[in-house]
DSSP file (Angstrom, degrees, kcal/mol; ACC not computed):
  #  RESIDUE AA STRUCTURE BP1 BP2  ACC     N-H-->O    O-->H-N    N-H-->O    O-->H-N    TCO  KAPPA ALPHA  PHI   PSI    X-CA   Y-CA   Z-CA
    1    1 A X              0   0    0      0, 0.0     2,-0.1     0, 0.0     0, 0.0   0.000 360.0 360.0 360.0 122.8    7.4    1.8  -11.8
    2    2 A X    >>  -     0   0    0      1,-0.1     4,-4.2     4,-0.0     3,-2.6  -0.342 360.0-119.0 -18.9 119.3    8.1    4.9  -10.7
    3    3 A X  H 3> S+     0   0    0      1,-0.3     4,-1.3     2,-0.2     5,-0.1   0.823 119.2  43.2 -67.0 -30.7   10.5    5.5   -7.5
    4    4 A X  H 3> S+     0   0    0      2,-0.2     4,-2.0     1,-0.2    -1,-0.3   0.674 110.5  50.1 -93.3  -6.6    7.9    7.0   -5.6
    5    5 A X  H <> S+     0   0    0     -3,-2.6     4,-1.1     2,-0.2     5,-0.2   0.769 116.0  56.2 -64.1 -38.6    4.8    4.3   -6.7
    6    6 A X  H >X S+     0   0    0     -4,-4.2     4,-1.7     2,-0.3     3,-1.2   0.926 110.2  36.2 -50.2 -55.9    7.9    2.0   -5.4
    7    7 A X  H 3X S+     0   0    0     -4,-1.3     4,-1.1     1,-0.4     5,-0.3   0.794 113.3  58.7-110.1 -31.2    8.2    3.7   -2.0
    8    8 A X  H 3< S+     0   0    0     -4,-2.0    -1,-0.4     2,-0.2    -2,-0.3   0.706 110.9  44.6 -47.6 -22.9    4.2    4.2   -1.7
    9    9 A X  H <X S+     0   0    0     -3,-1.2     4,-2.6    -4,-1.1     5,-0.4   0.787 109.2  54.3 -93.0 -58.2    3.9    0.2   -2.0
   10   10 A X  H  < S+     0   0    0     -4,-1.7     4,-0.2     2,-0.2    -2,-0.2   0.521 111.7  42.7 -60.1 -16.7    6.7   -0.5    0.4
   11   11 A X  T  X S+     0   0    0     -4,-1.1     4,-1.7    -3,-0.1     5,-0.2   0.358 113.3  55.1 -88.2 -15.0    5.0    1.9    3.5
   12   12 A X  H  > S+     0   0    0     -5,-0.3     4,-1.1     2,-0.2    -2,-0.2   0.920 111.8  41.9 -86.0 -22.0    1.5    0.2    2.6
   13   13 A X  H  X S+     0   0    0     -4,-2.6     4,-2.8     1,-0.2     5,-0.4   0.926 116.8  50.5 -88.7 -42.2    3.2   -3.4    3.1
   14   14 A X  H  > S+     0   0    0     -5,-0.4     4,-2.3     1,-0.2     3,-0.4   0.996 115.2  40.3 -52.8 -54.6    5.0   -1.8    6.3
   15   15 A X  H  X S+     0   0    0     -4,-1.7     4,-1.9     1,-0.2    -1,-0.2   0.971 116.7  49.9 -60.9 -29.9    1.5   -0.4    7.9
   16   16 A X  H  < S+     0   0    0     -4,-1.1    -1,-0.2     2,-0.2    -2,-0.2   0.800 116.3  41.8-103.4 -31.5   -0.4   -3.6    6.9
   17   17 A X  H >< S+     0   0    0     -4,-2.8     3,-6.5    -3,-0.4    -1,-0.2   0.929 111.8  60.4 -80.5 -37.6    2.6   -5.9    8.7
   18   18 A X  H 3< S+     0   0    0     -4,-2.3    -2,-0.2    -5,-0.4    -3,-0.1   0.760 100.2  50.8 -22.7 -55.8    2.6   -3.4   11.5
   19   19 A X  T 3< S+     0   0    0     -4,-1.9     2,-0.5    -5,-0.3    -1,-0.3   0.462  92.7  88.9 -59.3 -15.6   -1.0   -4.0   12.4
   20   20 A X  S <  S-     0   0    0     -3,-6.5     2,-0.1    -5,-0.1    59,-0.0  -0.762  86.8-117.6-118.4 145.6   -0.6   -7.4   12.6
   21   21 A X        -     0   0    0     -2,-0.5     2,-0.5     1,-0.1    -2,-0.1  -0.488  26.1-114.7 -81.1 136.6    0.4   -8.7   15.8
   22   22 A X        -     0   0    0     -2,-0.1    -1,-0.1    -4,-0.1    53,-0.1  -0.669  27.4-132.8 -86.9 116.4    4.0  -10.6   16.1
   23   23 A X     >  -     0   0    0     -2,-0.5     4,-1.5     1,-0.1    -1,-0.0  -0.395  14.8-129.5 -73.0 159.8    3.5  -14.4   17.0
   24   24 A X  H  > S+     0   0    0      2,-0.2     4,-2.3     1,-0.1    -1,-0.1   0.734 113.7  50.7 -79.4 -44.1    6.0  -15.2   19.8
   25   25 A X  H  4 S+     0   0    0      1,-0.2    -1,-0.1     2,-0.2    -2,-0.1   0.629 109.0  52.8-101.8 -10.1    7.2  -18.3   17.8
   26   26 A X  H >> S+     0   0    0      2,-0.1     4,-5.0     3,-0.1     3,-2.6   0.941 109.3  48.0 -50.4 -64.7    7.7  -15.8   14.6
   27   27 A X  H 3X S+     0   0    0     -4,-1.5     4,-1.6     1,-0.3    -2,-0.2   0.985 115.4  51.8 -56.2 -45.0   10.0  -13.1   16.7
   28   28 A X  H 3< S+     0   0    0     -4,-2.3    -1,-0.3     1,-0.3    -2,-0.1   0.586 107.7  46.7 -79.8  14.3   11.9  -16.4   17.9
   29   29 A X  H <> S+     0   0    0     -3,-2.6     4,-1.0    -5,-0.1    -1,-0.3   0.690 111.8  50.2-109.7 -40.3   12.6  -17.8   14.7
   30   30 A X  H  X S+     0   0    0     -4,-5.0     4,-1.4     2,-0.2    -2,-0.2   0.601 104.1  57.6 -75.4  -0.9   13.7  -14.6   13.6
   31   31 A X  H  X S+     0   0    0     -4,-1.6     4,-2.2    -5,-0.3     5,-0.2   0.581 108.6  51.8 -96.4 -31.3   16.2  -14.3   16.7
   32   32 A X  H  > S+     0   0    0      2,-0.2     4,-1.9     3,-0.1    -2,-0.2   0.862 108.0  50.9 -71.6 -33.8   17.7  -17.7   15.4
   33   33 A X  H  X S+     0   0    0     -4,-1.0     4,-1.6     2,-0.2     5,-0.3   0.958 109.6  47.6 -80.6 -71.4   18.2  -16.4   12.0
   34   34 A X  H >X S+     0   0    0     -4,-1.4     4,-2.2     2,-0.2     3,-1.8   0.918 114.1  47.1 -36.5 -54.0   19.9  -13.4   13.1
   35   35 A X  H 3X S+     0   0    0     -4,-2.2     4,-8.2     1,-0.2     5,-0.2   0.986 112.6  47.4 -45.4 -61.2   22.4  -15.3   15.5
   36   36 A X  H 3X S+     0   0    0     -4,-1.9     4,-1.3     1,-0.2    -1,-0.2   0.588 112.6  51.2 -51.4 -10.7   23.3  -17.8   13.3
   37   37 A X  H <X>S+     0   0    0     -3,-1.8     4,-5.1    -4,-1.6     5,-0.5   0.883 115.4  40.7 -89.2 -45.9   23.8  -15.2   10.8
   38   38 A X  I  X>S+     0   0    0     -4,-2.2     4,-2.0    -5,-0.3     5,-0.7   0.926 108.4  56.0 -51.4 -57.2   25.8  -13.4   13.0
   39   39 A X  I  X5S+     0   0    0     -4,-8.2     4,-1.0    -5,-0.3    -1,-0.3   0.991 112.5  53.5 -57.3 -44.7   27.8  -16.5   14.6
   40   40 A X  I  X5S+     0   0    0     -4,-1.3     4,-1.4    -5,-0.2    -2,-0.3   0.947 104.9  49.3 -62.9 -33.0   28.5  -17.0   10.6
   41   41 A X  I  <5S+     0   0    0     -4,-5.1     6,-0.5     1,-0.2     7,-0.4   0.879 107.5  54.7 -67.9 -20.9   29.9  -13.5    9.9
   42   42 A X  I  <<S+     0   0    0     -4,-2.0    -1,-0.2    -5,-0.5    -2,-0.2   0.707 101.7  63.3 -99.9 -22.5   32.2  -13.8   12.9
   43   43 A X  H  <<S+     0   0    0     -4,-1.0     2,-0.7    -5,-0.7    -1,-0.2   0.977  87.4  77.4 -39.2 -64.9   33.6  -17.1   11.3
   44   44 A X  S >X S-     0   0    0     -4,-1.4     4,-1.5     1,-0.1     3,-0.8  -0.571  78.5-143.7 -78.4 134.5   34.9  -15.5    8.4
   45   45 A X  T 34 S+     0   0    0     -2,-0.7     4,-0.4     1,-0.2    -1,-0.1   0.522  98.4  51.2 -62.4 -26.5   38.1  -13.7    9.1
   46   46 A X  T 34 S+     0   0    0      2,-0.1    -1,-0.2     3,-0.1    -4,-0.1   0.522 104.2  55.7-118.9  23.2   37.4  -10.9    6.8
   47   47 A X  T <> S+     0   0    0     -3,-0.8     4,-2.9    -6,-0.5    -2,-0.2   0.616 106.5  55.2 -79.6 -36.8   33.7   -9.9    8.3
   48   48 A X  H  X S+     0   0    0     -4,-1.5     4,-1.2    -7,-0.4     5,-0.3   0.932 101.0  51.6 -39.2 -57.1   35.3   -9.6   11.6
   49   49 A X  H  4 S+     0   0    0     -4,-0.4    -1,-0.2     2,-0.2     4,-0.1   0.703 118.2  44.9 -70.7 -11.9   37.9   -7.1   10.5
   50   50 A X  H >> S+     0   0    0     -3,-0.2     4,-1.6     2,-0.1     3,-1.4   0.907 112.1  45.0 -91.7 -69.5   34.6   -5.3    9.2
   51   51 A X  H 3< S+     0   0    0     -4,-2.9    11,-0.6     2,-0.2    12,-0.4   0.514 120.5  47.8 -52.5  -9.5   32.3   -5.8   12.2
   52   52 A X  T 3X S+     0   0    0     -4,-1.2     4,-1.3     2,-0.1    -1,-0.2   0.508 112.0  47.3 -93.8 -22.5   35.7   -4.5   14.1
   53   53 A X  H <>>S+     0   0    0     -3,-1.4     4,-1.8    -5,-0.3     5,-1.0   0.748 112.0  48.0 -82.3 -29.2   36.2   -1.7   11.8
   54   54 A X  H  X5S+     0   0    0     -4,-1.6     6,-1.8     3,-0.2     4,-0.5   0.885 114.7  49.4 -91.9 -33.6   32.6   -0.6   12.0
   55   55 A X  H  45S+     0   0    0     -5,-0.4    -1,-0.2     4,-0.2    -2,-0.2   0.930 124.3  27.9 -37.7 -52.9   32.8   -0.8   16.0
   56   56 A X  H  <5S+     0   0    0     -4,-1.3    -3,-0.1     3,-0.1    -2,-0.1   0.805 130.9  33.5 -98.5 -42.0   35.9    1.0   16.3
   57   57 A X  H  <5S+     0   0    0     -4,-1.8    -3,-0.2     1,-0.1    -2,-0.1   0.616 133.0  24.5 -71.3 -34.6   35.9    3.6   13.0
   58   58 A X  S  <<S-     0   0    0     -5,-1.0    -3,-0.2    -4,-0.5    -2,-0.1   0.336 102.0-123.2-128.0  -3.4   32.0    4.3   12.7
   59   59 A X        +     0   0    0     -5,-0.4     2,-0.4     1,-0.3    -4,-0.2   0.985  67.6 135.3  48.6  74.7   30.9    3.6   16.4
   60   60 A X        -     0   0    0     -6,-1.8     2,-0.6    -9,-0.1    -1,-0.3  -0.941  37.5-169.6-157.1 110.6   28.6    1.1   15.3
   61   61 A X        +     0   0    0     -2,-0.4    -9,-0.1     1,-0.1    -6,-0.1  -0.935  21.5 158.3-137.8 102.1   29.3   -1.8   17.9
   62   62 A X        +     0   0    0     -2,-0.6    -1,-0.1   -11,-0.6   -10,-0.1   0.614  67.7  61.5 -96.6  -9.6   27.3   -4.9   16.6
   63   63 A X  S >  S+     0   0    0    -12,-0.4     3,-1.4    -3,-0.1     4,-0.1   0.980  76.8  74.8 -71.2 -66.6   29.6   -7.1   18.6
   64   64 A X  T 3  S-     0   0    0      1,-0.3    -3,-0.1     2,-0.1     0, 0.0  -0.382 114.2 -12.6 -87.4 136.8   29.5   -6.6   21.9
   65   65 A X  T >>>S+     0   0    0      1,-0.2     4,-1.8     3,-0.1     3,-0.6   0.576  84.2 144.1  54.8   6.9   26.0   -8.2   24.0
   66   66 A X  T <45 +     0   0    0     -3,-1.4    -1,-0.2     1,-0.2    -2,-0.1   0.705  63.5  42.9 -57.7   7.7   24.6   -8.6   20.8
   67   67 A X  T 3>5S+     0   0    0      2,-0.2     4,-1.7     3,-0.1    -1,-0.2   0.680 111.4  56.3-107.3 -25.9   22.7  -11.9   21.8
   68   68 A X  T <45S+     0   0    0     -3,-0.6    -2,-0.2     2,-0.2    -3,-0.1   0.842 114.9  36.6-104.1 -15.7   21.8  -10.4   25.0
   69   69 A X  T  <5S+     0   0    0     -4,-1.8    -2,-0.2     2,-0.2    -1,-0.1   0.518 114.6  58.5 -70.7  -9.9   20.0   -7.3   23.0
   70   70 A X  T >4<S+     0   0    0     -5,-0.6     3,-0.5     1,-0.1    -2,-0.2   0.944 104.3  45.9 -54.2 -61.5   19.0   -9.6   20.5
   71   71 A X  T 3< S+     0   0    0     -4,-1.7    -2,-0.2     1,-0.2    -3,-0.2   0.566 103.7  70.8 -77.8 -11.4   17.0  -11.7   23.1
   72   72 A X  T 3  S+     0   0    0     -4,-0.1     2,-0.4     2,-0.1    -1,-0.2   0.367  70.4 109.1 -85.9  11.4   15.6   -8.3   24.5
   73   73 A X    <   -     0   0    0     -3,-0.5     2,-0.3     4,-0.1     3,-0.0  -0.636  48.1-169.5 -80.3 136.0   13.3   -7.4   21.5
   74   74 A X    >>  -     0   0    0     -2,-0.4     4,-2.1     1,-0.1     3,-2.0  -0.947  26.8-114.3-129.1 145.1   10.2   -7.8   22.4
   75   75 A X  H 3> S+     0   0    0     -2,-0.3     4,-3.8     1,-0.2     5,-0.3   0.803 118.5  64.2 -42.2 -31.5    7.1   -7.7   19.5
   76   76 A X  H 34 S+     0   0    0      1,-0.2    -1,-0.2     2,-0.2     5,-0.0   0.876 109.6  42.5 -73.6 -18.0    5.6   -4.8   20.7
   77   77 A X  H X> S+     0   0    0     -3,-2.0     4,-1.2     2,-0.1     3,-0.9   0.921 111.4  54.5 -54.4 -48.3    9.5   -3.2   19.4
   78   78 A X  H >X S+     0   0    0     -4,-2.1     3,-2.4     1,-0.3     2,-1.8   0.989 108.3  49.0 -74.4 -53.8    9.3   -5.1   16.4
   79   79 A X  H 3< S+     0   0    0     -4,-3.8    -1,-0.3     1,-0.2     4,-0.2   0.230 110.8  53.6 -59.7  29.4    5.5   -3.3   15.8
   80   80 A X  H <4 S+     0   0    0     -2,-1.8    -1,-0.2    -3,-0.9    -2,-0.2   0.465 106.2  47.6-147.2  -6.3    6.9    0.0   16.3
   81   81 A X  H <X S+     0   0    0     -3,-2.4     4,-0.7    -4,-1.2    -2,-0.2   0.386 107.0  54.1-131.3  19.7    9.3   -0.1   14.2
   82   82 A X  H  X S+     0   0    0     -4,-1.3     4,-3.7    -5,-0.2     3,-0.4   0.873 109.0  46.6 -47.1 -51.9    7.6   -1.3   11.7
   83   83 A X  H  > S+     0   0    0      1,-0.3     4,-0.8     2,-0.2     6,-0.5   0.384 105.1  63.6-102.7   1.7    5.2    1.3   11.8
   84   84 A X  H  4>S+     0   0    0      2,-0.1     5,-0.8     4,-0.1    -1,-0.3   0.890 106.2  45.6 -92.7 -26.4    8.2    3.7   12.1
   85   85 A X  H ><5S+     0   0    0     -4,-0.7     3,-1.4    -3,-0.4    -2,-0.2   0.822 113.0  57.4 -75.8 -32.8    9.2    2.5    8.4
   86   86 A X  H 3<5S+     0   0    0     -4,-3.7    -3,-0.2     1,-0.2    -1,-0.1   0.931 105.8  39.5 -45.1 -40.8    5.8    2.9    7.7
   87   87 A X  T 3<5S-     0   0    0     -4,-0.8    -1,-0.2   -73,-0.1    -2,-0.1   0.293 120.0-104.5 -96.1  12.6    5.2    6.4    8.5
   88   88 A X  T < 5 +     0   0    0     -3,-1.4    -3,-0.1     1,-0.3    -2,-0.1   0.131  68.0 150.4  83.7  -9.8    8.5    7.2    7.0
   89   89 A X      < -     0   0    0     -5,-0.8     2,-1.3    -6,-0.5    -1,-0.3   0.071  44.8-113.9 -51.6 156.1   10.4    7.7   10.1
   90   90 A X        -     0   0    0     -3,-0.1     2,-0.3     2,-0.0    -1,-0.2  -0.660  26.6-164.1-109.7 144.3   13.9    6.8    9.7
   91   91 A X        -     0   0    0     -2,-1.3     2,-0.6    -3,-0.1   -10,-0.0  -0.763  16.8-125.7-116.9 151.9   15.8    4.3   11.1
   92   92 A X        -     0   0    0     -2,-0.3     2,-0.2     1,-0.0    -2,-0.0  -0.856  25.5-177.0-129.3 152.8   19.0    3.9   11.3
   93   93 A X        -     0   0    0     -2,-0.6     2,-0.4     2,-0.0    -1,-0.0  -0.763  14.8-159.2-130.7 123.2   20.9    0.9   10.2
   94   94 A X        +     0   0    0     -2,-0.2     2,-0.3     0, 0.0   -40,-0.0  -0.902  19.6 168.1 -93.5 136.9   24.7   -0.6   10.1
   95   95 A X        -     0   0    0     -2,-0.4    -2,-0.0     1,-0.2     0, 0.0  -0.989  32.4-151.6-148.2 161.4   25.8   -3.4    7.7
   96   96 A X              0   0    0     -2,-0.3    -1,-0.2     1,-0.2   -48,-0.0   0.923 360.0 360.0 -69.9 -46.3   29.5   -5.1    6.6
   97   97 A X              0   0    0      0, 0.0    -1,-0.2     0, 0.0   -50,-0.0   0.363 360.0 360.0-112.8 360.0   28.0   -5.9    3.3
């Protein structure tokens, strides 16, 4: 497959979740997942010193209020940026890993 069949397939699955409207009990199951992933990364002793390095070095601050912007997503955010990976827009993203 061909990188750009690839990246046509991957914006039709983005428009197609876009359109579909985010159950309330979806967005809060995914808000659980995130914490908990997030309460595990600040467990480990050397994911901190990476979630402290990307705070401090890259200005990328996942730490601080993250539960209380976490709990402020609301679907019609989660359908809008969906349909911003759809349409190609870019977004932009930190991770330790």
């Amino acid at each position: 497959v061909s990188p750009q069949r690839a990246l046509s397939a991957v914006k039709a699955a983005f428009r197609e979740v876009a359109d579909q409207p985010v159950e309330a009990a979806d967005l809060r199951a995914w808000k659980a997942l995130v914490e908990d992933s997030v309460e595990q990364d600040l467990e480990s002793p050397d994911n901190f010193v990476t979630l402290l390095l990307g705070r401090y070095a890259y200005n990328k601050d996942v730490l601080s209020d993250y539960k209380t912007v976490l709990s402020g997503i609301t679907p019609d955010q989660v359908m809008a940026f969906m349909k911003a990976l759809a349409s190609g827009g870019r977004i932009e993203s930190y991770s330790h890993e």
